[in-house]
C-alpha positions in Angstrom: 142.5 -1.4 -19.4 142.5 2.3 -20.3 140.1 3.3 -23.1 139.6 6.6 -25.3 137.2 7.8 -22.4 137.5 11.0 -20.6 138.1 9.4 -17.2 137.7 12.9 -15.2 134.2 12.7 -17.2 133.5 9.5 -16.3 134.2 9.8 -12.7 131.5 13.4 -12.4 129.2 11.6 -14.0 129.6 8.3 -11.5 129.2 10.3 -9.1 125.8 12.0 -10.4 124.3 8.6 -11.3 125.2 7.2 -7.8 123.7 10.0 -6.0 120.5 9.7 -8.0 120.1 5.8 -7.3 120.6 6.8 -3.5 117.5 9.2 -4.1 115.2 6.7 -5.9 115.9 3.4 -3.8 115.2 4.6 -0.2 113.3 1.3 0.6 115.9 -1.0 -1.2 118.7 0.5 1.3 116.5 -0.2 4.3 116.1 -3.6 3.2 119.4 -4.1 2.8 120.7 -2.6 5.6 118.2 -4.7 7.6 119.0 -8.0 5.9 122.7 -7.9 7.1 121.5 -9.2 10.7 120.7 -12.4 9.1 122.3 -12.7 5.5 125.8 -12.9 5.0 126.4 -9.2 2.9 123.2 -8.5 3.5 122.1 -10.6 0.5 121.0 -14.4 -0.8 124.0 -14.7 -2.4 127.3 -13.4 -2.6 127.3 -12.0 -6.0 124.0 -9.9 -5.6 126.0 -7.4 -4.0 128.0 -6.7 -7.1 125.3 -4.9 -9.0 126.8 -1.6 -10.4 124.7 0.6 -7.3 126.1 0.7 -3.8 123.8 -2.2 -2.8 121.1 -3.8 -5.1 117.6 -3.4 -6.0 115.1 -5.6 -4.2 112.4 -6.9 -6.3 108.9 -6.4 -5.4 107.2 -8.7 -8.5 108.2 -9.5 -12.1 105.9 -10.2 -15.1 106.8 -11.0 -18.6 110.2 -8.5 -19.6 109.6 -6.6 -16.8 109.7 -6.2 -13.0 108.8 -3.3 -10.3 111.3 -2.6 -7.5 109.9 -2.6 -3.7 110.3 1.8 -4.2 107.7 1.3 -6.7 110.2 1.6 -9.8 109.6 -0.2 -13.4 112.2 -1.7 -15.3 112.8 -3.5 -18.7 114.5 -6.8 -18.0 117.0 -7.2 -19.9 119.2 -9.5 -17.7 116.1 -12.4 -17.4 118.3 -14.0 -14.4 121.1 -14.0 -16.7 119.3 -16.9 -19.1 117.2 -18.5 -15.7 114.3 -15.9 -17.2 114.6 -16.3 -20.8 111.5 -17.2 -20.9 110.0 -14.0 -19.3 109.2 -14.0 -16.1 105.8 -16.0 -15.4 104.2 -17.4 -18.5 101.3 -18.3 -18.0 101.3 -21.5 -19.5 104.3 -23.1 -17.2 102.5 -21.2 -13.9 99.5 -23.4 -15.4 101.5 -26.2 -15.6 103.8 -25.6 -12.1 100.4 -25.1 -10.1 98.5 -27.7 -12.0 101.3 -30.2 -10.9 102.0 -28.7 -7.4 98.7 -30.1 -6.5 99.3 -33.4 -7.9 102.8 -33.9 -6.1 106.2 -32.3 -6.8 108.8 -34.7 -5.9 107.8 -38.8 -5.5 111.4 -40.5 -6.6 109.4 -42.0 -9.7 109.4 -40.9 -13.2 106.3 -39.2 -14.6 105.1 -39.6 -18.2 106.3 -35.8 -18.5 109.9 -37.2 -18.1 109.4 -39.5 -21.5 107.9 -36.2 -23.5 110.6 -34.0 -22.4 113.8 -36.7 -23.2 111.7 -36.8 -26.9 111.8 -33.4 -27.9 115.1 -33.0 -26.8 116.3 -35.2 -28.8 114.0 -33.8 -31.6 115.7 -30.1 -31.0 119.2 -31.0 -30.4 120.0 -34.2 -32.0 121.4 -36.6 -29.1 118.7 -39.4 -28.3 119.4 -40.7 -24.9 119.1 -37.9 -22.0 119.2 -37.4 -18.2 117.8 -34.7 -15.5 118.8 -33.0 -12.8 118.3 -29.7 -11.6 120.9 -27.1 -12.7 123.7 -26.9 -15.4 127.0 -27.4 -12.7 124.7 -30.7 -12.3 124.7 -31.8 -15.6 128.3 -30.8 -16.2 129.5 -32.3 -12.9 127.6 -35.9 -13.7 129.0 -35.8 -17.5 132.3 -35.4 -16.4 131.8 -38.3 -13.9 130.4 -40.6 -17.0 133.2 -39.4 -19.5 136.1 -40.8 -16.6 134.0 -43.6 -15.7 133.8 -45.0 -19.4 137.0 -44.0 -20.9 139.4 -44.2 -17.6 140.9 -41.3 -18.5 141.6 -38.7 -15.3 141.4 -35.2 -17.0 139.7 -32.9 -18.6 139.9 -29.9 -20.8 138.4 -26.4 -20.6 138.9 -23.0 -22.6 140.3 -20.2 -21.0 137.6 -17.6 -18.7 135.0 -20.5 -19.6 132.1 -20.5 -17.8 130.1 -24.0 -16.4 128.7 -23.2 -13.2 130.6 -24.2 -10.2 132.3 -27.4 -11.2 135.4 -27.3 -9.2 137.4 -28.7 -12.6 136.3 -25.6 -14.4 137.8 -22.8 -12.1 141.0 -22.8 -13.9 142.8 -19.9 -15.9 146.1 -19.0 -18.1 148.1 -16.2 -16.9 150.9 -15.5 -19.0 150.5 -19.2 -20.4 150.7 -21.1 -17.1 147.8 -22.7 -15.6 146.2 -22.2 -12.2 143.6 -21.5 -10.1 141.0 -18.5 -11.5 141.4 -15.5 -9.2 138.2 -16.0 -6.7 138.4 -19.5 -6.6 136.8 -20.2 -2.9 138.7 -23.2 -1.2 139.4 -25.1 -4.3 139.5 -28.7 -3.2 142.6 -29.6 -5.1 145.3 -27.5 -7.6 143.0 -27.4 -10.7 145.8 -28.3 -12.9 145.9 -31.8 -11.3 142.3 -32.2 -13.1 142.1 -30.2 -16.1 144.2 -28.7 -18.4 143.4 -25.3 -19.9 144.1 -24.0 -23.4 142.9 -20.7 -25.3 139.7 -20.7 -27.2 139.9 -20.8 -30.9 143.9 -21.9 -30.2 143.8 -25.2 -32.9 147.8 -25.6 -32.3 147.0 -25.4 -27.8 144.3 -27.9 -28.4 146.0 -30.3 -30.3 149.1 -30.3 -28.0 146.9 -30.6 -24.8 145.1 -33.8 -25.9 148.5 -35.4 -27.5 148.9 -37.2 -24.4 145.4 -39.2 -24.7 144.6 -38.4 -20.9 142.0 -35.9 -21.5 138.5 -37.6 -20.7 136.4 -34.9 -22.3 136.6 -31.3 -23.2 133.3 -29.9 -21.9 132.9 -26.7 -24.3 130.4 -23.6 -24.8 130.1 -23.3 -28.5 130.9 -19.6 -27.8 132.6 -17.7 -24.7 129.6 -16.1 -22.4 130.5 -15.6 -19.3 134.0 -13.6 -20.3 131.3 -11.3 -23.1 130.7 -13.0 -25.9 133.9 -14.9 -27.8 132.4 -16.7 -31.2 134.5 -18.8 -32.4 136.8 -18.6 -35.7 135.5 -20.4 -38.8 136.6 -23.3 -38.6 137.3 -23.9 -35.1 134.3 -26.3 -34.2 135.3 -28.1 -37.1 138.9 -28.6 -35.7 138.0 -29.3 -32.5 135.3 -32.2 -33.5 138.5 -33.9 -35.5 140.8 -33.6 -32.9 138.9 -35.2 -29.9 137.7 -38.0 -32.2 141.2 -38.4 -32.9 142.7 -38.3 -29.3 139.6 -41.1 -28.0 137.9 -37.8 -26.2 134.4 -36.8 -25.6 133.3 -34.0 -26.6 130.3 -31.9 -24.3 128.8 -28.8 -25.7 127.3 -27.1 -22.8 124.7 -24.8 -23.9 123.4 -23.4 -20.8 123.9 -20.2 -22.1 123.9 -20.4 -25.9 120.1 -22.1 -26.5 119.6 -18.1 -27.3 121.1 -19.4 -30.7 118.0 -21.2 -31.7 115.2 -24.1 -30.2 118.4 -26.5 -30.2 121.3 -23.8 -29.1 123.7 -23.7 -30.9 124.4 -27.1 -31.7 121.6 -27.0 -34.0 122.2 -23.4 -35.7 125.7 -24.5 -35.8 125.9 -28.0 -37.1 128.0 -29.4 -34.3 127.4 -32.5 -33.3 129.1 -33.7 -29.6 128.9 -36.9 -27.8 127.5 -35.2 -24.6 125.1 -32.2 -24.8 124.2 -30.2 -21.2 121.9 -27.5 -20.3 120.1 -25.9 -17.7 118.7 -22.6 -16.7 116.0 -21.3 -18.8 114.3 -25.3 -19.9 111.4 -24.9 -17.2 110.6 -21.3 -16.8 112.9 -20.9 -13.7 112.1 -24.0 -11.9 115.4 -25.3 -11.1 116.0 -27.7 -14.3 118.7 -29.1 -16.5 119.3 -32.1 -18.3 122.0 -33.6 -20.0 122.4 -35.7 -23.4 124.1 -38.4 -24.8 125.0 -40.3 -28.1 123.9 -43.9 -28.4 127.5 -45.2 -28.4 127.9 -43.1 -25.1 124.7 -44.6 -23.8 125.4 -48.3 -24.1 128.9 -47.6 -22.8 127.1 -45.9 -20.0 124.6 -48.1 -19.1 126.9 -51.2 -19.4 129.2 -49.4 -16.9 126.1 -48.2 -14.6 125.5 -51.9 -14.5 128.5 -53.1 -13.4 128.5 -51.6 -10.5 127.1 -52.7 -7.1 124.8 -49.7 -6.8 124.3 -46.4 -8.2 122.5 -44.6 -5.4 125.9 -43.1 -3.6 128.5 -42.4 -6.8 128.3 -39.1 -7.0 125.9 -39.0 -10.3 122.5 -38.3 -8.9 120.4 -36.0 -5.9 116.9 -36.7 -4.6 115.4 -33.9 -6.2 116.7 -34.7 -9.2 114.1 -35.6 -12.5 111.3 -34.5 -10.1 107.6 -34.1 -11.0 107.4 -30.1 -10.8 110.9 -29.6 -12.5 109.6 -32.4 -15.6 105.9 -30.3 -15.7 107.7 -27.2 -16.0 109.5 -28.3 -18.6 107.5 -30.1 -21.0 105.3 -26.5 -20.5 107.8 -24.3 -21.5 109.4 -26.1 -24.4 105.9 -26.8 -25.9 104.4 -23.4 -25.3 107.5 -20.9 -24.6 110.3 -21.4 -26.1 109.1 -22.1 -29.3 110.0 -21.7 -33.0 108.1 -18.8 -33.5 109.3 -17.6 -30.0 112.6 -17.6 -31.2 112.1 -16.2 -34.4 110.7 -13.0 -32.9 113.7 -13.3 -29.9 116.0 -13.3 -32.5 115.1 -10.4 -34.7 114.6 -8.4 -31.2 118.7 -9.3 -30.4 119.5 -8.1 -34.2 117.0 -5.1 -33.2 118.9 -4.4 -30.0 122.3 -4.5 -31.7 121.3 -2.6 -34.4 120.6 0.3 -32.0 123.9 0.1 -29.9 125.9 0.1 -33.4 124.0 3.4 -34.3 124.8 5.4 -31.5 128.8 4.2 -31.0 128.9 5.2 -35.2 127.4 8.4 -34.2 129.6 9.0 -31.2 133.0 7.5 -32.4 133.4 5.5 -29.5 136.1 2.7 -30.1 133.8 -0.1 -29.1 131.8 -2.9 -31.0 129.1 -5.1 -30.7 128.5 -8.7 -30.9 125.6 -10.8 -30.7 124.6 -14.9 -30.5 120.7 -15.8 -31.4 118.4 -13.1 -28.9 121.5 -12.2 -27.0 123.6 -9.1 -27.7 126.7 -7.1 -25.9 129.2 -4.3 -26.7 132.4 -4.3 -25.9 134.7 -1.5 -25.0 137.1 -2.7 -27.6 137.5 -2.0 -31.3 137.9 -5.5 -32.3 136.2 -8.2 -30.8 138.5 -10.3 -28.7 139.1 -14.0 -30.2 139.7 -15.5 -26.7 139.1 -15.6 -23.5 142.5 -13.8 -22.0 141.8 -11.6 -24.9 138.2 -10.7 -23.3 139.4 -10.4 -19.9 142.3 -8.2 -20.4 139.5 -6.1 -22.1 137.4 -5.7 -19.1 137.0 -2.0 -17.7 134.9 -2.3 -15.1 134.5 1.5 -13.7 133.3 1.8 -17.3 131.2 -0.9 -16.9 130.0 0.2 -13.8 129.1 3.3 -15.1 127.0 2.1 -18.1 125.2 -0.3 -16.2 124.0 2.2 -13.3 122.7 4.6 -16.2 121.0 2.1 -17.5 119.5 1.2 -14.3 118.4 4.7 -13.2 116.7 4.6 -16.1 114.6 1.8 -15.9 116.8 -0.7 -17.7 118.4 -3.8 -16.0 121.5 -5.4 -18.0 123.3 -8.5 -17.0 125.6 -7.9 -14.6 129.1 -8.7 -15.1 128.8 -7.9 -18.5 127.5 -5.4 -21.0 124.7 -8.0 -22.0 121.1 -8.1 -23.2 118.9 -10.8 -23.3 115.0 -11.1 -25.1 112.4 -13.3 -24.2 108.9 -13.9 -25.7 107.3 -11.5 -23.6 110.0 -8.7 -24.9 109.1 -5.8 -27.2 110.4 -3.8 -30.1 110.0 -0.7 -28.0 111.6 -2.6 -24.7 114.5 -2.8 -27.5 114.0 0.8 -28.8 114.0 2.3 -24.8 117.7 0.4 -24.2 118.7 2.4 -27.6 117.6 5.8 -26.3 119.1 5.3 -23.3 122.4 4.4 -24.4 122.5 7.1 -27.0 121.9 9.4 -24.4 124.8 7.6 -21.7 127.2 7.8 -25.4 126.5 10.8 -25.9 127.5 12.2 -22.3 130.7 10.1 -22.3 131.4 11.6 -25.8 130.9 14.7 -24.4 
């Protein structure tokens, strides 16, 4: 999408910023280079090779909101592992807690008295009393899926357009121009999406309503607000409409809050008032131990454990994994929800997001640049858009990424690390006001050059 930018402008001034990342990541490169004789792209994983530089900065260590490159560079984090960090990176009471349990055994098949104290205060933050663990959020959302077919016998489910739950092969699914099918860079999908899940718009009551007429729909598994797209709220009145009309239809409703838990201690379920019959989350819950759990009503639960017993075993039916609920992942966890992520965490998280959009706002008001910024909890983004978008094709046919690009490797080059993918920043507890304040120079300064 074309936007009121100079693009000759833009493309000198790529070309500046490239150039200078060239000259300050000499050891990064020979990694990289190196790495390709063993790691497909050179990388972990495919996506770390789409940072906005010609190949990505390796990390030497990381402490609290920020981390130090193997050149010797410092950076405010800003990114946090896109949520896995929200913490900040190594707080000393879960690295306590990690090491203290390390020594005591990390994995046995057995539950721990950690496991009871963590399933308690989840319930105490977000409302649902009966809850599961496993170790990421696609686990959660895969074995809720499983749970909602297995006790309603219904085959689909629903999803919003450009949602975002990890890489549940249900959830790879798009509109384009109002007919479902596979999202574009969906890797051997197993089977046409369509025959599992139907799609509809976010914030689209009237879509909604029609797609779970049929009484098919097992669940629709839900953020409470598009993240992964930028950030979408929702219209007033939407969660409202779409509580009513899956307890109308016989659906479940899952709130997946992977991502929005930078709303408050209980996500947005708990700032928000909703109230659905699954709940999952991941990422940030043990101070980036791989953890997640997931959440579930009481009627759920004795549907659930009635069906659970029914059946011959439950060691091979696709709801489960060794590592699963493990000793480490449950020490982390009770850790970092009783010492990290806190109330009075979040209150000072929260204050630093409204801090951080604050500054944005100033410098597009000062520059007349038609973009806008909007925010959830402690995380913040602007969009290259006037008017925020109300859905997800709405936020995608937004997207500009050599703009993007752009902004994100001036950032960079000067020592500040976004989310990638997106325009997006993220506080922790170990973040600053003048963490906040150095993003705002710097992006009055990038304004003011594209301004020109």
């Amino acid at each position: 999408m074309t936007h009121d930018i100079d693009r000759t402008r833009l493309h000198d001034l790529m070309r500046r910023e490239l150039d200078r990342f060239e000259q300050d990541h000499p050891r990064s490169r020979e990694l990289f280079e190196g790495a390709k004789a063993n790691l497909l792209a050179g990388v972990p994983m495919p996506w770390m090779s789409e940072w906005a530089g010609p190949y990505p900065v390796f990390v030497a260590e990381a402490r609290g909101a920020r981390f130090t490159d193997v050149d010797g560079r410092e950076y405010v984090d800003l990114c946090l592992g896109d949520t896995g960090s929200m913490t900040g990176h190594g707080p000393k009471e879960a690295v306590d807690a990690i090491a203290e349990q390390a020594a005591r055994g990390i994995t046995l098949m057995l539950p721990t008295e950690d496991a009871a104290w963590v399933g308690a205060e989840m319930q105490r933050r977000f409302g649902l009393p009966f809850w599961q663990f496993c170790l990421t959020a696609t686990d959660a959302n895969r074995f809720t899926i499983r749970l909602a077919r297995a006790i309603t016998g219904r085959p689909k489910i629903l999803v919003f357009n450009y949602c975002y739950h990890g890489s549940v092969d249900e959830t790879i699914v798009t509109l384009e121009d109002g007919v479902a099918g596979p999202r574009l860079g969906n890797v051997g999908a197993p089977v046409d999406p369509t025959e599992t899940t139907r799609v509809v718009e976010f914030n689209d009551v009237g879509a909604l309503e029609a797609a779970l007429a049929s009484e098919d729909v097992a669940c629709v598994l839900a953020e409470p607000a598009l993240t992964n797209i930028g950030i979408v709220l929702p219209d007033p009145g939407f969660h409202d409409a779409l509580r009513t009309l899956t307890r109308e239809h016989g659906t479940y409703l899952v709130i997946d809050e992977t991502h929005t838990i930078c709303a408050g201690p209980g996500g947005a379920t708990r700032a928000w008032g909703l109230d659905p019959d699954f709940l999952t989350v991941g990422k940030p819950l043990a101070s980036g131990v791989p953890a997640a759990c997931y959440g579930m009503s009481a009627e759920v639960a004795e549907r659930t454990d009635a069906f659970m017993r029914s059946l011959p075993t439950t060691d091979v039916g696709g709801i489960g994994g060794t590592l699963s609920g493990n000793a480490l992942s449950l020490a982390a966890m009770r850790s970092t929800l009783e010492h990290v992520l806190t109330e009075s965490a979040f209150e000072r998280m929260i204050a630093l997001g409204e801090r951080w959009a604050d500054g944005v706002s100033a410098a597009i008001g000062e520059h007349d640049l038609p973009w806008e910024v909007q925010r959830i909890g402690c995380r913040a983004e602007y969009w290259f858009t006037p008017t925020p978008p109300r859905t997800g094709g709405d936020a995608a046919a937004a997207d500009d990424h050599e703009l993007a690009r752009f902004t994100h490797l001036y950032a960079l080059n000067r020592g500040i690390l976004l989310t990638p993918f997106h325009n997006m920043a993220l506080m922790s507890p170990a973040t600053t006001e003048a963490d906040v304040d150095a993003h705002s120079t710097v992006f009055a300064e990038m304004a003011a050059e594209l301004a020109g």
